[in-house]
Steps between C-alpha positions, in 0.01 A plus 500: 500500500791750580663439159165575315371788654908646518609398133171461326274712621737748659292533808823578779253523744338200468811335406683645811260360735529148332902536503509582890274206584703284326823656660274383856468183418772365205708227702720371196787808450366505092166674602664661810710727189220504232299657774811734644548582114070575418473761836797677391377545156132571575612772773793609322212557180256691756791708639474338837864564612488550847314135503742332258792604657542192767417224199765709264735480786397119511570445141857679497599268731363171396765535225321223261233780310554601167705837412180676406323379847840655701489822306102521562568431843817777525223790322270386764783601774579791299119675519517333888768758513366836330216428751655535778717802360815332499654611178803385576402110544307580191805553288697231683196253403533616136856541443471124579263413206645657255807310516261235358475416124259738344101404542179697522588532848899607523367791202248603782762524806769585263262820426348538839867574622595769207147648654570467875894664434260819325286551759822458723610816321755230379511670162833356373438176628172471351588611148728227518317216633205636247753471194552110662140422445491603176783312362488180781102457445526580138228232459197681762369722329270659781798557739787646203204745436453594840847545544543754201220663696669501777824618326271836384414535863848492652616749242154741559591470885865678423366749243626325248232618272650384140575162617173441662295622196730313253414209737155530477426550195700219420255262698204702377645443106595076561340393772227212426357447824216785516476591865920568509426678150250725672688550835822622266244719324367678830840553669639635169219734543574607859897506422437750194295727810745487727783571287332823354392591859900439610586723234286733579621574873860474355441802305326701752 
């Protein structure tokens, strides 16, 4: 029941509830990890990181899960973290995963970091992690995108006008993922403002 309502009917609710009483009652250590491995997924899917934590921290240490279950288990830890305002254990968590072969989920923390360093004030650092993404997870699309975003941003922060709009508008011109397109589009907008409103007060 936990596999159909998680995999074919993509119910994580339902399929959570099935996974934990399965995780009560599995004896034989096979269902003991399928249902360790189903909670983690169904919570990590409704964002239930506070809750997920202990069976990520389970999983990490069993040491017989699959490289995509650890590194869904180390994102858990890493949103655990941001939670509870620890930025520092955040990065410490994701510096960790990256070090893994690319995947959907090393593009996420490798970009998560880039983003953390920026709002860090981290400027240098995070143009260069950002530049990492977009050569090391040449193949996530989503994430290299987001990171050229990004890239604009940490150039807008420093009044680095030229760069940022170049960077924009490059995202706005290539991009194929509509939202990212759009969200280029806007902040090339706001950049253009600011810089004409910069100017302004220079010349005053």
């Amino acid at each position: 029941a936990a596999r159909l309502y998680y995999f074919n009917f993509k119910n994580y609710v339902l399929a959570e509830k099935y996974y934990l009483k399965l995780k009560e009652f599995a004896v034989q250590k096979e269902n003991v990890l399928e249902a360790l491995r189903g909670v983690l997924r169904c919570q990590f899917k409704n964002s239930k990181w506070l809750e997920a934590a202990p069976i990520a921290k389970q999983i990490i240490d069993e040491k017989t899960f699959a490289s995509d279950d650890i590194l869904m288990a180390n994102m858990v830890l890493y949103h655990e973290q941001l939670l509870k305002n620890d930025t520092s254990g955040a990065i410490a968590v994701l510096s960790k995963i990256i070090l893994n072969n690319s995947s959907i989920y090393t593009a996420e923390a490798h970009y998560e970091l880039a983003h953390l360093q920026f709002l860090q004030k981290n400027y240098a650092m995070a143009e260069k992690t950002a530049f990492e993404v977009t050569k090391k997870q040449a193949s996530h699309e989503f994430w290299v995108t987001s990171a050229y975003i990004l890239l604009g941003d940490i150039y807008a922060a420093q009044k680095d006008w030229f760069n940022a709009l170049a960077t924009y508008k490059s995202v706005t011109d290539n991009a194929t993922i509509t939202s990212l397109k759009e969200e280029a589009s806007q902040k090339y907008n706001l950049v253009q403002t600011a810089e004409k409103i910069s100017n302004k007060v220079e010349n005053q």
